[in-house]
N, C-alpha and C positions, 0 to 999 in steps of 0.2 A: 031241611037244610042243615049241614052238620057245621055244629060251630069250630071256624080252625085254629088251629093253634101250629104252627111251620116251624119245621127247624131245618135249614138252609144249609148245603154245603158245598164249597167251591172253594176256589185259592188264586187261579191271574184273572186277570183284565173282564176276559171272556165272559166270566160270572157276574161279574159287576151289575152290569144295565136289568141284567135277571131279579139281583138281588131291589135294586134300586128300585124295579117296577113292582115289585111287591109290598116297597114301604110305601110308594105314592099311592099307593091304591087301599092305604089304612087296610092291609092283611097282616096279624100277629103274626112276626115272625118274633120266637121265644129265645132262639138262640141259634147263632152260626157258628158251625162247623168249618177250619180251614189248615194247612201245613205252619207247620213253627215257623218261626221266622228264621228267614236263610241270609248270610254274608252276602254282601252287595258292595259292589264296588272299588274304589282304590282304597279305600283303607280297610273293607272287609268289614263294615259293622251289620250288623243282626238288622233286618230290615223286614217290617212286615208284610203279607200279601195284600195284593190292591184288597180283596174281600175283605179283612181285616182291618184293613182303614178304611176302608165302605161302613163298614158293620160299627167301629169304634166310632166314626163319625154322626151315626145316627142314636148310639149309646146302646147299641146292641151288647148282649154276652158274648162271648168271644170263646172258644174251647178250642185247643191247638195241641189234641193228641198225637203223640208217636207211634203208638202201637193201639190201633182201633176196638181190637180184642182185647185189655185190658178189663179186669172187672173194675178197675177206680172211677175208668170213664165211660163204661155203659151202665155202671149205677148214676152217674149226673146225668148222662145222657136219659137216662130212664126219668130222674127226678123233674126232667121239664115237662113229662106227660101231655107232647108234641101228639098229636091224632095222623100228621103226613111229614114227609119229609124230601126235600127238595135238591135234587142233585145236580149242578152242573160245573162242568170242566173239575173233577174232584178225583180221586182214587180210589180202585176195587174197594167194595165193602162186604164185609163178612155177614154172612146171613142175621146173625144176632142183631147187626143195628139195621140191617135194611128191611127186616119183618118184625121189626119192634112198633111202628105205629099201624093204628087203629085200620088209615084210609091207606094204607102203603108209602111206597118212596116209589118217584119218578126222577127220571134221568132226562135230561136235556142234550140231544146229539145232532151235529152238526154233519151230518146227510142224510138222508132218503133210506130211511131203513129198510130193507134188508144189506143194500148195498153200502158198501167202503164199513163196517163194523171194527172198531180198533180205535188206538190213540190217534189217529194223524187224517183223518178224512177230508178236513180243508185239501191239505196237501197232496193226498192220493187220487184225490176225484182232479184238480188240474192236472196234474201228472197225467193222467190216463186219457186225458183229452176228453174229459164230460163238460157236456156242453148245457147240463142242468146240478144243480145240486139242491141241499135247503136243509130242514131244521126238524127233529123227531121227538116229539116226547113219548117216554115209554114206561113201566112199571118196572121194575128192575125184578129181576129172577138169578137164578144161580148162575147159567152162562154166559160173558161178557154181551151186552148188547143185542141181546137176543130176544128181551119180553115183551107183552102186549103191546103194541101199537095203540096210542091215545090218539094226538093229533102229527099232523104235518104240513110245511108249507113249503112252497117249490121257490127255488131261485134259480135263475140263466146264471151260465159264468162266461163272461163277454168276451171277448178275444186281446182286449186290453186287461182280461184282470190278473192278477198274481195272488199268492198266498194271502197276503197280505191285503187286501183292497178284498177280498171276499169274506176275508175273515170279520173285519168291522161292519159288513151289512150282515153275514148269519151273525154275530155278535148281537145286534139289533132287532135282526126279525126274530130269534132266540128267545130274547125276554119277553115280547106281543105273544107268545106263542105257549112261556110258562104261564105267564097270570089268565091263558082263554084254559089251559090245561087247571090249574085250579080252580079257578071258577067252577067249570065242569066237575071237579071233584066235589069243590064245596056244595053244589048243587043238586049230587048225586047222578049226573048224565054223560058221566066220564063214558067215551067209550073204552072197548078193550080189547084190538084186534090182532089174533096170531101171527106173529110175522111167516113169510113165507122166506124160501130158500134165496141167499143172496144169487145177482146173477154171476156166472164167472168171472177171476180176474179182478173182483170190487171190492179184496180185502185191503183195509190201512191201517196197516201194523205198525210201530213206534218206527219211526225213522233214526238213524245211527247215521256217524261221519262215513261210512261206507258207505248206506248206501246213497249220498250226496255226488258222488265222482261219476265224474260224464263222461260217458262210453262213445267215443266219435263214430264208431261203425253203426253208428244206430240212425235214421231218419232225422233228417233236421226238422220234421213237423215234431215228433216221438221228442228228439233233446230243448228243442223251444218251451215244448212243453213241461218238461224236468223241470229246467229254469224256472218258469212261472209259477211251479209250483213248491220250489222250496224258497223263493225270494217274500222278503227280506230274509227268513230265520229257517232253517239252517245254513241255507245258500248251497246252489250245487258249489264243486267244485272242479279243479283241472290242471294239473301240473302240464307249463309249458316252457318246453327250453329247459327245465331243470329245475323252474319255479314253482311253487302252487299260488294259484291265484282263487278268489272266491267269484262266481260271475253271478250278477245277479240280473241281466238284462240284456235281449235279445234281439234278431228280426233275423228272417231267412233270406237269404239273398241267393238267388241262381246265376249259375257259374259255370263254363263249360269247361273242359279241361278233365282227362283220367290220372287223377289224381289219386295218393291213399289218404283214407282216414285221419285226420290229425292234421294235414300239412296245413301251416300258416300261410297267410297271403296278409301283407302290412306295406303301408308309405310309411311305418315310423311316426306318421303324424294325423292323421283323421279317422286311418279305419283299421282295425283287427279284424279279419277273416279265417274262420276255421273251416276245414273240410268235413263237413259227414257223410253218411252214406252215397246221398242224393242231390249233394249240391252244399253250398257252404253257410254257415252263421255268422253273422256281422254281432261280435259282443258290443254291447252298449256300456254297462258298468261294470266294472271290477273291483277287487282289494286283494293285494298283493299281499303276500304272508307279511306279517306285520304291519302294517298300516292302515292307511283308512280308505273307505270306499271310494272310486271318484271314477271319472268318465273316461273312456278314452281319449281320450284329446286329453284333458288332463294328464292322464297317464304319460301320455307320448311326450308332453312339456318336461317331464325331468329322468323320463329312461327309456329304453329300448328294447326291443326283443333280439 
């Protein structure tokens, strides 16, 4: 059994319970790895990443390089003489730190690998109407998200969930899923299997404010589904009447009438109706450029379309 020695890298929330299950479980982690600290807030002060106050909290080292390739910081990084290293929700790494330990570096990815590969697979697998998703750990190699397959665990995505509500159970089943993947290392029973070719259509590429804008010619199962999957963060969106609103909450509602794409149906006071393809979407919540999120009906209490 090799004795380990971790050195950990991640930077929001995501990584957290990863980080956390490794220190309950009396596993040396030597040092974490996470981004500088970025401006937050109304007055902009330098604010560190939750890993960082995870990691400070338990009196961890802390190393908060700019540039990865640096020789200043892969001679420290060298000086902790880590045996594995442990990736989740973190940025491309250059071969020199991810083939610097002994047992390699794994990554922690939040789908069913081969499919959804990229930054955004919470949000790409709703989007596309999967009705499974779950949690990969893998060996990292040169091509993004592309190496050995260690383990994996399946999760349903319920017809109630959104970005957001699936993101905090793979956040969870995420970390049970590192500390069985080290184990396995430390034990020497890691498996290490090829991935095969994603299926069509499964890639999740960074999402942009572009491609948040909802396309009313499309199926109102197809834009429920958008919605779902960028809510809460980055939120689809939708200029109407002149306005852009952020919509973060849905249901389909059938409608008869040949109608085009986009046309509004409203009392001003209980319900917003959009047209899509195939029948119309009843929005639930919105935010109006500049303010704050709130219900329709709230809405309807101080403006109108």
């Amino acid at each position: 059994m090799n004795k380990l020695s971790i050195i950990f890298m991640g930077t929001p929330e995501f990584a957290v319970p990863s980080l956390e299950i490794l220190i309950q479980n009396k596993l040396h982690v030597a040092a974490v790895i996470t981004a500088p600290d970025k401006p937050a807030g109304r007055g902009q002060k330098l604010t560190p990443s939750p890993v960082k106050a995870c990691a400070l909290a338990h009196n961890l080292p802390v190393l908060q390089p700019a540039n990865l390739k640096s020789p200043a910081f892969l001679d420290e990084l060298r000086g902790y003489r880590a045996n594995l290293q442990v990736v989740v929700a973190f940025r491309m790494l250059p071969e020199a730190v991810w083939a610097m330990p002994a047992l390699g570096t794994f990554n922690l990815h939040a789908s069913l690998l081969p499919d959804y590969r990229g930054a955004a697979p919470i949000n790409w697998a709703i989007m596309n109407g999967e009705r499974e998703t779950g949690v990969t750990t893998f060996f990292l190699k040169h091509e993004i998200d592309t190496g050995s397959i260690i383990f994996q665990e399946r999760e349903p995505i319920e017809p109630y969930d959104d970005a957001g509500s699936l993101y905090q159970r793979l956040m969870q089943k995420g970390a049970g899923l590192v500390l069985k993947t080290v184990r396995a290392i430390e034990s020497g029973t890691a498996p290490a299997t090829p991935q095969a070719a994603p299926r069509p259509n499964t890639q999740a590429p960074k999402i942009f404010k572009e491609t948040c804008e909802l396309q009313w010619n499309k199926t109102t199962e197809e834009l429920h589904n958008f919605v779902r999957g960028l809510s809460p963060y980055p939120a689809a969106w939708a200029t109407l009447n002149g306005r852009t609103y952020k919509i973060f909450k849905t249901t389909v509602v059938r409608k008869d009438g040949p109608v085009p794409p986009g046309s509004i149906s409203t009392d001003q006071k209980t319900f917003l109706h959009i047209r899509a393809a195939d029948g119309w979407l009843s929005i639930g919540d919105l935010q109006p450029e500049g303010k704050k999120k709130m219900s329709v009906v709230d809405f309807f209490r101080g403006n109108k379309l």
